[in-house]
HTML snippet that shows the backbone in 3Dmol.js (N, CA, C, O; Angstrom):
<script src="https://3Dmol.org/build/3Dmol-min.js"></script>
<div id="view" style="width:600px;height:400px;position:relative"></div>
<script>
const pdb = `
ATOM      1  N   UNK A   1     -59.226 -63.537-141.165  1.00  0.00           N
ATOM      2  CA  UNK A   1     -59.306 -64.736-141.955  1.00  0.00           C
ATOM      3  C   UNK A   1     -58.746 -65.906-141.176  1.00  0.00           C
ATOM      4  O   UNK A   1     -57.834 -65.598-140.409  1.00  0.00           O
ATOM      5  N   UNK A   2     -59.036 -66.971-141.201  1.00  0.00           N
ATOM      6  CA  UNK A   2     -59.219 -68.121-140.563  1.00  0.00           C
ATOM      7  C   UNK A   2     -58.027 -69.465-141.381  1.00  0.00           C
ATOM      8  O   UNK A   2     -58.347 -70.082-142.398  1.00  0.00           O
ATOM      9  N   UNK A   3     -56.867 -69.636-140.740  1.00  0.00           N
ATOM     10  CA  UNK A   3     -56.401 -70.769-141.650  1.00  0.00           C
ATOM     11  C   UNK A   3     -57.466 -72.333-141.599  1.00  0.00           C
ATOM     12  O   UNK A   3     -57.048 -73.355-142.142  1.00  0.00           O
ATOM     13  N   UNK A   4     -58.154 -72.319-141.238  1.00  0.00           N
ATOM     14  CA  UNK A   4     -58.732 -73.461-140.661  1.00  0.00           C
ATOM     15  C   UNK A   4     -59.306 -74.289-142.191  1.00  0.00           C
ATOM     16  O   UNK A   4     -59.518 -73.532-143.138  1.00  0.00           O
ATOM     17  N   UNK A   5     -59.489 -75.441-142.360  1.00  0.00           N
ATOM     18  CA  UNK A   5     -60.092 -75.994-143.486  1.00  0.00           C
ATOM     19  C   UNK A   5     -60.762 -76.909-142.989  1.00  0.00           C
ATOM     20  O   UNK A   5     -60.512 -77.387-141.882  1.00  0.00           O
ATOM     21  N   UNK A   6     -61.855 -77.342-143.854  1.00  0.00           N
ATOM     22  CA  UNK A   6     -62.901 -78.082-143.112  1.00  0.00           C
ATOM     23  C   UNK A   6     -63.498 -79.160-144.247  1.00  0.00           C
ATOM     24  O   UNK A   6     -63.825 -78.759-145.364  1.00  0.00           O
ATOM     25  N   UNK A   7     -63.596 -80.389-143.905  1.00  0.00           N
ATOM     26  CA  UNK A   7     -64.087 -81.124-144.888  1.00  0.00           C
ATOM     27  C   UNK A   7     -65.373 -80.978-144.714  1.00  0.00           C
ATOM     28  O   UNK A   7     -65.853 -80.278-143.823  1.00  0.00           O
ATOM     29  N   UNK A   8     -66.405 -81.993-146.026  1.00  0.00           N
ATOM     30  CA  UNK A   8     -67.876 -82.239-145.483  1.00  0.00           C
ATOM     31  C   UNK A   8     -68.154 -83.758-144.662  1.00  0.00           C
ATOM     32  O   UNK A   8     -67.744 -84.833-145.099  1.00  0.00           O
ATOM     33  N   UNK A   9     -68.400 -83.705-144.262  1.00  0.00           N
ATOM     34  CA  UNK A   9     -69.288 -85.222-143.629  1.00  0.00           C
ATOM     35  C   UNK A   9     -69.668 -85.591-144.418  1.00  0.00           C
ATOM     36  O   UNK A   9     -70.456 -85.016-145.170  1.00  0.00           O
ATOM     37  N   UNK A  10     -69.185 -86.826-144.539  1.00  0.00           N
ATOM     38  CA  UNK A  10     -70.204 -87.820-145.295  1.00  0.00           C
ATOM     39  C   UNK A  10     -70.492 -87.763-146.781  1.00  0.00           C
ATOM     40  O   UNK A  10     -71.334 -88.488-147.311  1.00  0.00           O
ATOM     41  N   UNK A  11     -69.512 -86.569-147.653  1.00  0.00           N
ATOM     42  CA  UNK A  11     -70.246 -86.028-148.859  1.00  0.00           C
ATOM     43  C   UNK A  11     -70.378 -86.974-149.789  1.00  0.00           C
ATOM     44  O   UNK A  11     -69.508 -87.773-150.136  1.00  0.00           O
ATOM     45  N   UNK A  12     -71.752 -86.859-150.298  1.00  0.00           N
ATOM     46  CA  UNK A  12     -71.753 -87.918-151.987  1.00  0.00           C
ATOM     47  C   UNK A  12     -72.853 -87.584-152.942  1.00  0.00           C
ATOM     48  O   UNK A  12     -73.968 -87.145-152.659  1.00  0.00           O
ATOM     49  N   UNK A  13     -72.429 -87.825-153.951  1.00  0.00           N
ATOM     50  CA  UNK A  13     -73.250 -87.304-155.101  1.00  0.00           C
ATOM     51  C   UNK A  13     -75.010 -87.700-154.895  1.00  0.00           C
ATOM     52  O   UNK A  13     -75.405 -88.605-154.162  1.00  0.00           O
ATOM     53  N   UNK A  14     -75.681 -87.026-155.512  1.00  0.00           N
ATOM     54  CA  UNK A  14     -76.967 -87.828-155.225  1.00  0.00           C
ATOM     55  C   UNK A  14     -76.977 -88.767-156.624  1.00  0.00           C
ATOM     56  O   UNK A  14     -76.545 -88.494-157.744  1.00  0.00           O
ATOM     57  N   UNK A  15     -77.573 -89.857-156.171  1.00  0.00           N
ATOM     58  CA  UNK A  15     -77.894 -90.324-157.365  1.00  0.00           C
ATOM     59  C   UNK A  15     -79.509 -90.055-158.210  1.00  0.00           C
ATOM     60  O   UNK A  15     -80.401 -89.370-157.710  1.00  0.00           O
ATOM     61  N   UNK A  16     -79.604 -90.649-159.361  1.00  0.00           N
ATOM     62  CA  UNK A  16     -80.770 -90.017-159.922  1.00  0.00           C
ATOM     63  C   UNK A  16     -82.389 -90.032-158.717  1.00  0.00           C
ATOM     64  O   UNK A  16     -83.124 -89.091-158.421  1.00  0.00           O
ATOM     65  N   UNK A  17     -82.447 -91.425-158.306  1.00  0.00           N
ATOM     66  CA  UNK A  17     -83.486 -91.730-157.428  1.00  0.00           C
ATOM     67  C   UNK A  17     -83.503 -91.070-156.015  1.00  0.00           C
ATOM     68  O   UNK A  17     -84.491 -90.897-155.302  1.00  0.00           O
ATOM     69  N   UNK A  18     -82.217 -90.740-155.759  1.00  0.00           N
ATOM     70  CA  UNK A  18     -82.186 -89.769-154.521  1.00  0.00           C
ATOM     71  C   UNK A  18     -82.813 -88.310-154.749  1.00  0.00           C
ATOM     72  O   UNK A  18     -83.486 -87.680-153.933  1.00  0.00           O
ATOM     73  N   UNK A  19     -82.469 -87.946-155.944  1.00  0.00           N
ATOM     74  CA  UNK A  19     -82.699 -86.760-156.446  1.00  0.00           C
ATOM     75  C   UNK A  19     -84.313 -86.400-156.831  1.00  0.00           C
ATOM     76  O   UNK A  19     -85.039 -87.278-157.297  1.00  0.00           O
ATOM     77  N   UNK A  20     -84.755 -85.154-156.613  1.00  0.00           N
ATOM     78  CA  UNK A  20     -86.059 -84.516-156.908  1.00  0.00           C
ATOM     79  C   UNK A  20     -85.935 -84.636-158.681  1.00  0.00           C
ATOM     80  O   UNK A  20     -85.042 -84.182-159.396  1.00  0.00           O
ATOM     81  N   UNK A  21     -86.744 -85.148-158.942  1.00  0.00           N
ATOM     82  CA  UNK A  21     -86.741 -84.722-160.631  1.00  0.00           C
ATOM     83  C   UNK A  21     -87.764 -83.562-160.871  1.00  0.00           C
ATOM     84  O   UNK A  21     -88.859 -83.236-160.413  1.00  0.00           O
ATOM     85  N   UNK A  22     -86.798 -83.051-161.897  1.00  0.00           N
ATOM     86  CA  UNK A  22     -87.209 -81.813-162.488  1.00  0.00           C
ATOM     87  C   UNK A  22     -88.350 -81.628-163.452  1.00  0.00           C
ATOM     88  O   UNK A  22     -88.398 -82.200-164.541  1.00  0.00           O
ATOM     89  N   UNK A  23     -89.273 -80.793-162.995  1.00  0.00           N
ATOM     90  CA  UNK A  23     -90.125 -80.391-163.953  1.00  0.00           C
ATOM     91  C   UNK A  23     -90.407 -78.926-164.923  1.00  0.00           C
ATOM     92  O   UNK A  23     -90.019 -77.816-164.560  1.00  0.00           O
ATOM     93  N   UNK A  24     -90.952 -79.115-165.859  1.00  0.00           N
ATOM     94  CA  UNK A  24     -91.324 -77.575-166.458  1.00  0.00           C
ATOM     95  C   UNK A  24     -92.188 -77.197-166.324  1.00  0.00           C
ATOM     96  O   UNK A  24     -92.789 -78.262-166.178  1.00  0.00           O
ATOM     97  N   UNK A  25     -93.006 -76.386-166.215  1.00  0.00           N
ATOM     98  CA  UNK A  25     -94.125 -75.390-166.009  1.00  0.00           C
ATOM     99  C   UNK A  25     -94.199 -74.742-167.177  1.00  0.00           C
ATOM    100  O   UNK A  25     -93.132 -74.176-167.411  1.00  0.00           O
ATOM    101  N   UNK A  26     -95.123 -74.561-168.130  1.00  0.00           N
ATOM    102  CA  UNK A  26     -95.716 -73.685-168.801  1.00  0.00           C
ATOM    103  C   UNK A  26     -97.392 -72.902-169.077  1.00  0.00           C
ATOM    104  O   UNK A  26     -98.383 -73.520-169.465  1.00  0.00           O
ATOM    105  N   UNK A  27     -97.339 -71.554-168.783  1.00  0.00           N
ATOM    106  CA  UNK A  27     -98.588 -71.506-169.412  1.00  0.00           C
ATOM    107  C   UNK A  27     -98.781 -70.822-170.481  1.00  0.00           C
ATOM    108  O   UNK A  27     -98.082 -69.839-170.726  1.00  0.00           O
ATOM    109  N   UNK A  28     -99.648 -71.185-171.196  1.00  0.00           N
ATOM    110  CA  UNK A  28    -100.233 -70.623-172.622  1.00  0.00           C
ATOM    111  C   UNK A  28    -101.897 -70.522-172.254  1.00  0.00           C
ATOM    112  O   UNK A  28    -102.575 -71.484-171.894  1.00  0.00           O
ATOM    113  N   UNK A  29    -102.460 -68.938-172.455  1.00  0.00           N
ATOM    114  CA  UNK A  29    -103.477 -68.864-172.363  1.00  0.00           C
ATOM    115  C   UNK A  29    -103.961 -69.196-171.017  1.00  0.00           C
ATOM    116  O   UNK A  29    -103.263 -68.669-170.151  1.00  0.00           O
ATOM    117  N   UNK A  30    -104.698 -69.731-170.675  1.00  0.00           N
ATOM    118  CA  UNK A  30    -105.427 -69.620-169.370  1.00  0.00           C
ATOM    119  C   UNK A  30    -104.851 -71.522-168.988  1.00  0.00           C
ATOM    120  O   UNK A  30    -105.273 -72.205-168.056  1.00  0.00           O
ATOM    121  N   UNK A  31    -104.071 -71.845-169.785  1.00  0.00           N
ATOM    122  CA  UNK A  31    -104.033 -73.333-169.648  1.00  0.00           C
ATOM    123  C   UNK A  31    -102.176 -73.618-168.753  1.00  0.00           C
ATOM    124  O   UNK A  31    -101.225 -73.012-169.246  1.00  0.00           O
ATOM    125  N   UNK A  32    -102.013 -74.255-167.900  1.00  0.00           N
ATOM    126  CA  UNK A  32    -100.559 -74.645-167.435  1.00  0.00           C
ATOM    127  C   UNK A  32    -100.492 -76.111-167.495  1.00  0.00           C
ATOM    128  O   UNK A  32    -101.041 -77.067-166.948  1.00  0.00           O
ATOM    129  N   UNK A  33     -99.365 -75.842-168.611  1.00  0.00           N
ATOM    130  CA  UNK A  33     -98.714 -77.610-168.622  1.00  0.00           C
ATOM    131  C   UNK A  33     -97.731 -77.750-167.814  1.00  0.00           C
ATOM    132  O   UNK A  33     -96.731 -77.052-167.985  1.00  0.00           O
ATOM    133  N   UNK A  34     -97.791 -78.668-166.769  1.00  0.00           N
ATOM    134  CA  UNK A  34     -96.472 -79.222-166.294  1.00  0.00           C
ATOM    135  C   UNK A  34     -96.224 -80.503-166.903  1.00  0.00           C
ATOM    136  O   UNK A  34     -97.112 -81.296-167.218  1.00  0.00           O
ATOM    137  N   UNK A  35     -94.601 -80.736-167.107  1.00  0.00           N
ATOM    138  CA  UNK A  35     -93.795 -81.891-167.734  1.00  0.00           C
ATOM    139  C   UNK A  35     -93.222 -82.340-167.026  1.00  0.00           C
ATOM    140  O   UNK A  35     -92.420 -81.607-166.449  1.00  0.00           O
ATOM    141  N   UNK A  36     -93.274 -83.823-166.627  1.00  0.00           N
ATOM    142  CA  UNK A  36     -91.870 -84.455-165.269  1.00  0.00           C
ATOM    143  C   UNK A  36     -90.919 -84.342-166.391  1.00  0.00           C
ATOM    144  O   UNK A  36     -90.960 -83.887-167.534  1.00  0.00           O
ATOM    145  N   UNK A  37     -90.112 -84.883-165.697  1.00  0.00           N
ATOM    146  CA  UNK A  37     -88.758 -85.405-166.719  1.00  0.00           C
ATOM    147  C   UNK A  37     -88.245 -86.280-165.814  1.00  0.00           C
ATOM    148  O   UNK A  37     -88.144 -86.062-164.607  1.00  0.00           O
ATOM    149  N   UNK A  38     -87.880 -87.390-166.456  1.00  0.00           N
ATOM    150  CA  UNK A  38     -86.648 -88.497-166.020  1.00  0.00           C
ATOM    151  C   UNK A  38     -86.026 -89.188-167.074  1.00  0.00           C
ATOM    152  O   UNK A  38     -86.126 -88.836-168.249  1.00  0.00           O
ATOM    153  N   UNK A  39     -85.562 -89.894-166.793  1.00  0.00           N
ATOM    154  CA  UNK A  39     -83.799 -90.092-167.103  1.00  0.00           C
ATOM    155  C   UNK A  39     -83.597 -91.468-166.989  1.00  0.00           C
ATOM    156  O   UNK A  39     -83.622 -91.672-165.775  1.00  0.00           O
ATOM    157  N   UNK A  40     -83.393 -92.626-167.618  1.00  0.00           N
ATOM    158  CA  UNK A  40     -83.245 -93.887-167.473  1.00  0.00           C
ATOM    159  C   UNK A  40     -81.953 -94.069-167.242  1.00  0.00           C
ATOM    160  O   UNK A  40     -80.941 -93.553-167.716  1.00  0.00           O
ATOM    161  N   UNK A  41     -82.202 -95.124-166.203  1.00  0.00           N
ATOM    162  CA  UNK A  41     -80.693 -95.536-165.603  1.00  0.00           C
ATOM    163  C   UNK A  41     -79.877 -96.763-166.328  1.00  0.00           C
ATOM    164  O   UNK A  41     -78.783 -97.156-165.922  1.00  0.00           O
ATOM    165  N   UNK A  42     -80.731 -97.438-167.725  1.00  0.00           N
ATOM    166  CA  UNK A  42     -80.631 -98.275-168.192  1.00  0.00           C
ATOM    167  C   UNK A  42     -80.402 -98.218-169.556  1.00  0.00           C
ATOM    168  O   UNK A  42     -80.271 -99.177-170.315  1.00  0.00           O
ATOM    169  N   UNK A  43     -80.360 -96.992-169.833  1.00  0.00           N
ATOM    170  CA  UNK A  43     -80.399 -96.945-171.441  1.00  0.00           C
ATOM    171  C   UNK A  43     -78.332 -96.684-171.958  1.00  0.00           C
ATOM    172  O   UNK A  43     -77.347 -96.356-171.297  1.00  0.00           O
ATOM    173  N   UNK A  44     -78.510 -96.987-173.160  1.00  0.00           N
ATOM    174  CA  UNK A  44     -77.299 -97.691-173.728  1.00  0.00           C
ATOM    175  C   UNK A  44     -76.831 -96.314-174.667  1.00  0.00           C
ATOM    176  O   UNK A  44     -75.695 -96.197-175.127  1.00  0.00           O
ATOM    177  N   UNK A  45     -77.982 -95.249-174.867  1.00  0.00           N
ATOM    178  CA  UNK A  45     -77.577 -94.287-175.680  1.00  0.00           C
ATOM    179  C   UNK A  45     -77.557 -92.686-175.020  1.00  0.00           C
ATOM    180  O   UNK A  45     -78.481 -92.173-174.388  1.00  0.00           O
ATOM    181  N   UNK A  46     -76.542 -92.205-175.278  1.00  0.00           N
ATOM    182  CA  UNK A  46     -76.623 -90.714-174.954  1.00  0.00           C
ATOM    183  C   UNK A  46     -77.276 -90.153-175.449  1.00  0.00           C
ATOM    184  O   UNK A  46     -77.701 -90.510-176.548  1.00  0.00           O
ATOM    185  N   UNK A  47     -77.603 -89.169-174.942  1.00  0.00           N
ATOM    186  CA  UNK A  47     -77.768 -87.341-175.102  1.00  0.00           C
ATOM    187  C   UNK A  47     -78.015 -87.594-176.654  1.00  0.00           C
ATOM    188  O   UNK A  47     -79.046 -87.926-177.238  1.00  0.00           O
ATOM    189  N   UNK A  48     -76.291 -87.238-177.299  1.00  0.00           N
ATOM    190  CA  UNK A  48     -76.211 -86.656-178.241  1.00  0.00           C
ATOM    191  C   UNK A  48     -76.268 -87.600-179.099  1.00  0.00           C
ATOM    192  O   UNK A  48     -76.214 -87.265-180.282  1.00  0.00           O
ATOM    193  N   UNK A  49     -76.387 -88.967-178.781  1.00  0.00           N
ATOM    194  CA  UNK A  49     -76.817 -89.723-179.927  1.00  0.00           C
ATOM    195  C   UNK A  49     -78.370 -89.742-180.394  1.00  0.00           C
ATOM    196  O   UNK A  49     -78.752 -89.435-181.523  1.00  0.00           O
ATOM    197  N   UNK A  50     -79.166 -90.142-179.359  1.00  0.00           N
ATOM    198  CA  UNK A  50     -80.730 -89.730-179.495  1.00  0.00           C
ATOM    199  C   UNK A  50     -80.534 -88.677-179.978  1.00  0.00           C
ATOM    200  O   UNK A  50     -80.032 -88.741-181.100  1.00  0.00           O
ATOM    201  N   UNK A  51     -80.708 -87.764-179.623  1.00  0.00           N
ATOM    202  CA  UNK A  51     -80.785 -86.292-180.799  1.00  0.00           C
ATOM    203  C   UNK A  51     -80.845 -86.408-182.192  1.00  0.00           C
ATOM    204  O   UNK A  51     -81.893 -86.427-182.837  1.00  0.00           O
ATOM    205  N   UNK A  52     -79.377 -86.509-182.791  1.00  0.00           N
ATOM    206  CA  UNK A  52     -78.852 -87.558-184.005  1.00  0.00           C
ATOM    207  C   UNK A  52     -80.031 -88.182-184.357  1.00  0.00           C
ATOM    208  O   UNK A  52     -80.693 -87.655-185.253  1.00  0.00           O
ATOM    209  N   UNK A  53     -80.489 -89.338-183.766  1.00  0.00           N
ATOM    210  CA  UNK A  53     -81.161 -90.259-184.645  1.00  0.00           C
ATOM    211  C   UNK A  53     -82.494 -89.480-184.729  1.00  0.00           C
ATOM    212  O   UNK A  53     -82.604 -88.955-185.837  1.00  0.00           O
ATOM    213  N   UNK A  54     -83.282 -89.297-184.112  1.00  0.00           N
ATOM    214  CA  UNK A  54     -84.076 -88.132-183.975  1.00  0.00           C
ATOM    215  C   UNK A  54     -84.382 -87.235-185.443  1.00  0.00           C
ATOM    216  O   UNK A  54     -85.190 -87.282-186.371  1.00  0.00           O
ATOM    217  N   UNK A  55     -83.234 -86.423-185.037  1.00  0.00           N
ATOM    218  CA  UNK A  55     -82.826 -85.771-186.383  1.00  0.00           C
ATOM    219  C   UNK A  55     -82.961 -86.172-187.692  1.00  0.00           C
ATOM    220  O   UNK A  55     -83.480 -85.557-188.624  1.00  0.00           O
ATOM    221  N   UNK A  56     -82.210 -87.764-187.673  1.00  0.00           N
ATOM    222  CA  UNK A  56     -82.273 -88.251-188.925  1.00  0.00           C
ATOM    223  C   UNK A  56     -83.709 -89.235-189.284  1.00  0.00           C
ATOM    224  O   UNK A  56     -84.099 -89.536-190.412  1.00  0.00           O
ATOM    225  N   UNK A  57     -84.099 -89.471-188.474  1.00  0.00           N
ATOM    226  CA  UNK A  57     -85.708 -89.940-188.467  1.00  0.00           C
ATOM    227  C   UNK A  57     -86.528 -88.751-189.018  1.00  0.00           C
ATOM    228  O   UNK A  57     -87.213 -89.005-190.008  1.00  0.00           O
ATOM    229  N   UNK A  58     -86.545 -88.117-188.771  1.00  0.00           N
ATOM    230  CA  UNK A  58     -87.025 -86.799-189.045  1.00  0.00           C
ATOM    231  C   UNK A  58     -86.817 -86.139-190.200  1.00  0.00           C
ATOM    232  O   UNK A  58     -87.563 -85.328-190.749  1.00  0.00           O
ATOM    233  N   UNK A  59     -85.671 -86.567-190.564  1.00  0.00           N
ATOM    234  CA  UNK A  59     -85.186 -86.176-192.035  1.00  0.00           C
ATOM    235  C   UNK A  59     -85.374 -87.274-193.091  1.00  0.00           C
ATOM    236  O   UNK A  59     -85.030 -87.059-194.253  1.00  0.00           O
ATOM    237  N   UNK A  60     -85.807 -88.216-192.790  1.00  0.00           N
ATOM    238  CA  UNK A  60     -86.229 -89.518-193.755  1.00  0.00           C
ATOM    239  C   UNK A  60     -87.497 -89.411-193.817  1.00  0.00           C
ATOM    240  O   UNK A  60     -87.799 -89.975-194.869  1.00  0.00           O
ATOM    241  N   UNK A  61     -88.668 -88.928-193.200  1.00  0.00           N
ATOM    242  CA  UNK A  61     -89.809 -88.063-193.175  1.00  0.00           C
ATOM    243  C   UNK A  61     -90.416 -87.179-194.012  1.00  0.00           C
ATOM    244  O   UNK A  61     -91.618 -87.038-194.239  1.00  0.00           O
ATOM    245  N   UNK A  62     -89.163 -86.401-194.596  1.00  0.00           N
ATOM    246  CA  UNK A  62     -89.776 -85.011-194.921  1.00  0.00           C
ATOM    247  C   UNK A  62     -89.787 -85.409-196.688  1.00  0.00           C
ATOM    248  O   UNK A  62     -90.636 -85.095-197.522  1.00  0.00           O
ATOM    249  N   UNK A  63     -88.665 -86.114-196.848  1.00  0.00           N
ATOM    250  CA  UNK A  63     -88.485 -86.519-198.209  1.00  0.00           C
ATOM    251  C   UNK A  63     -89.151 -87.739-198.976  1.00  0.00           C
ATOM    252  O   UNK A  63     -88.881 -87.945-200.160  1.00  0.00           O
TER     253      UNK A  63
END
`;
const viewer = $3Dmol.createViewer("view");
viewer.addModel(pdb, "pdb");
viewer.setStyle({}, {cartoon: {color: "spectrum"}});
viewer.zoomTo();
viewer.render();
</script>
């Protein structure tokens, strides 16, 4: 074993535009959907708030 420690060069997060965005793949039947996905760098609401409203849009709907 080696006492030696080693930093990285240069390390830094990627940011979203650096980054490959992710897609899904599905097939059903003889048919394949792929989905991009991205991510706005500008928006004012989270995750778990969209969801929420979502939800409650959805629930003002049914009734």
């Amino acid at each position: 074993m080696s006492n030696k420690t080693s930093t990285p060069a240069n390390a830094s997060p990627l940011t979203v535009k650096e980054a490959e965005q992710p897609d899904i793949v599905k097939k059903i039947g003889n048919t394949t959907y792929r989905v991009k996905i991205h991510f706005s760098t500008t928006s004012k609401e989270t995750m778990s708030d969209k969801i929420k409203r979502l939800i409650m849009n959805d629930c003002g709907k049914i009734s």
